[in-house]
Every structure is written in C-alpha cells, then in structure tokens.
C-alpha positions in Angstrom: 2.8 -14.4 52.2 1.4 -14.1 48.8 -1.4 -11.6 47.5 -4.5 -12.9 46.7 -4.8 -12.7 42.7 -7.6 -10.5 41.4 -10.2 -11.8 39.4 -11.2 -9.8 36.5 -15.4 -8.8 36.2 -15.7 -10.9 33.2 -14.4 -14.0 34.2 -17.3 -15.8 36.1 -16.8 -17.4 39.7 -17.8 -20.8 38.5 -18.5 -22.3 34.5 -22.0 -22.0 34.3 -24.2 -25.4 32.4 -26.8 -24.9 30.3 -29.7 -25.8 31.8 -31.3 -29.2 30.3 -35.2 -29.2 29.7 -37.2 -31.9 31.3 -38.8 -33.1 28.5 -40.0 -36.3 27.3 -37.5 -39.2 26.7 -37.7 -39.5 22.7 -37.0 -43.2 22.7 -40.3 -44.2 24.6 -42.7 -43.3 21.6 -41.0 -45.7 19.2 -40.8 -48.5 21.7 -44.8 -47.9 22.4 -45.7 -47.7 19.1 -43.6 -51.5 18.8 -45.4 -52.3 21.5 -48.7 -51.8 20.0 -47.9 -53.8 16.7 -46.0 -56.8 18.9 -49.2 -57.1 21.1 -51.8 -56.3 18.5 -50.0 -59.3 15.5 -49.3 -61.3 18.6 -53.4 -61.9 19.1 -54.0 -62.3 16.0 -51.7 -65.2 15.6 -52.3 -66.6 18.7 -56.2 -66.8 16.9 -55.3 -68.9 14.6 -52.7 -70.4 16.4 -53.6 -70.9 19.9 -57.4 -70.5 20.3 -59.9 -74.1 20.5 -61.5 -75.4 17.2 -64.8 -74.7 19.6 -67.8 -72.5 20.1 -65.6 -70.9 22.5 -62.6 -70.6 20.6 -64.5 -69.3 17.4 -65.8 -66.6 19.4 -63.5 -65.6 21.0 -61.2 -65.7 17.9 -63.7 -63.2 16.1 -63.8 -60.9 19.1 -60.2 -60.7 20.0 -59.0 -61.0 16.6 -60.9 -57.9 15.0 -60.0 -55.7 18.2 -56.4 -56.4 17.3 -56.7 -55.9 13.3 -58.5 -52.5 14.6 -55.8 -51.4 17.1 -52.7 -52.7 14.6 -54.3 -50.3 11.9 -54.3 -47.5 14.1 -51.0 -48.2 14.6 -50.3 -48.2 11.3 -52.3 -45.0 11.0 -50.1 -42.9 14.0 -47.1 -42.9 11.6 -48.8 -41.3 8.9 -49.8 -37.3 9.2 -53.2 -37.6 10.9 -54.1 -36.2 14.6 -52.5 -39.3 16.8 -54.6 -38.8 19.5 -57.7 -40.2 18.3 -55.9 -43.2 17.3 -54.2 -43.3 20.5 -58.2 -43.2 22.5 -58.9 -46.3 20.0 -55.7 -48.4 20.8 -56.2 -47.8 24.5 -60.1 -48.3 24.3 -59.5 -51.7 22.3 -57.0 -52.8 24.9 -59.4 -52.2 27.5 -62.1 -54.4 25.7 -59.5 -57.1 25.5 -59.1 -56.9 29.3 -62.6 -56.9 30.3 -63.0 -59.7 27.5 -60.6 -61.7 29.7 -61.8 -61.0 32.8 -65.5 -61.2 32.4 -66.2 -63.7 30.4 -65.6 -67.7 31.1 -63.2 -68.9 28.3 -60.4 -71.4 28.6 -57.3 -70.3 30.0 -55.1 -69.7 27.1 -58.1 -67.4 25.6 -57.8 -65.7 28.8 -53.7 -65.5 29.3 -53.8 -63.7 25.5 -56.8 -61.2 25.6 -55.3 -60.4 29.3 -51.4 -59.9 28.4 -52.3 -58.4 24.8 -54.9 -56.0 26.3 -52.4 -54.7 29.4 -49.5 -54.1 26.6 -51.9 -52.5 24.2 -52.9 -49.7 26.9 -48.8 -49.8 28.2 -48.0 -49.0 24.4 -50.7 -46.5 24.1 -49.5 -44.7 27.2 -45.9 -45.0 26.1 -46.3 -43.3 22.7 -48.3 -40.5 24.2 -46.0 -39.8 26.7 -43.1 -39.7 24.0 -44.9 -37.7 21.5 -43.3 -34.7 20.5 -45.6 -33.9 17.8 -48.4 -32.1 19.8 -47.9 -28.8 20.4 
C-alpha cells in the first residue's frame, strides 16, 4: 500500500476560472443599428419604387417616406457623440407610427406589407442597439 501524497496549502484543490460577467453581447448594437439604416433606406425606396402613381400612393409615400428619412437620420445621428437614447425614443416612436400607419389605415397591400415589415424592424433595431449599448453608464 502506498501513502497518500500530501498536498501543500498553496496548491489549490481545483484551478479556479475567472468568473465571466453577464453582460451585453457587443455584436447586437451594430447589427441594430444595420437594422435601422436597412429598414429605414428600404421604405424609402420602396416609395419611389413600389408605392401607386395614386392618391393613395402619394400619401402614403409622403407619410412613410419622411418617417424613414427621420428615423435614418437618427441613425446616422447614434454614431456621432450625442446622448443615444433620445435618438433611440425617436427610431422606436417612428417605427411604431409606421405600424399603426399599416394597420389603421386602408391602403393597398404593398403600402401595407412595407409600412408593416419596415415599422416591426425599425423597433427590433431600436431594441437591439439599446440592448447592446455599452456607452451608458
């Protein structure tokens, strides 16, 4: 039989980890501020692209189109060194407008598919970025 061999004090009984921080994943606010610029050009262009030469068409063209010029310049405006979260209120609060233009109001369907689709990534951008901001302390 062999003696058990004797550990010295210093030597720990198992390597200890550092423990990892639950933070934010960094890679989400880039990818919601893309978000926001691919949904925000993509109504505009489907505006002039997309949209009825119509009564209907014109205004919704005017609507949706200058909600997402405002929300692509505040986009534009969160990588500069101004307070984000104001801009960040406005993105969300113009893709909210775009869904409530889609849903409430009678216009064709591919008026409604854009202001619908752009509006629901505009707010999933918004949230994105904000929850991946690592700038607010």
């Amino acid at each position: 039989m062999s003696t058990p061999v004797q550990r010295p004090d210093a030597t720990p009984a198992a390597p200890v980890a550092p423990a990892t921080p639950l933070e934010p994943v960094p890679v989400v606010a880039p990818l919601g501020w893309v978000l926001i610029v691919a949904a925000s050009l993509g109504v505009i262009i489907s505006t002039w692209v997309l949209f009825p030469i119509d009564a209907a068409g014109m205004w919704a063209g005017y609507r949706a189109g200058f909600t997402a010029a405002v929300a692509f310049v505040c986009a534009l405006a969160l990588n500069t060194t101004l307070p984000k979260k104001p801009f960040l209120g406005i993105i969300a609060l113009c893709g909210a407008l775009l869904v409530l233009f889609a849903v409430f109001l009678d216009d064709p369907t591919t008026i409604f598919v854009t202001e619908l689709v752009g509006g629901a990534v505009l707010i999933a951008g918004a949230l994105l970025y904000g929850a991946g901001d690592r700038s607010r302390a």
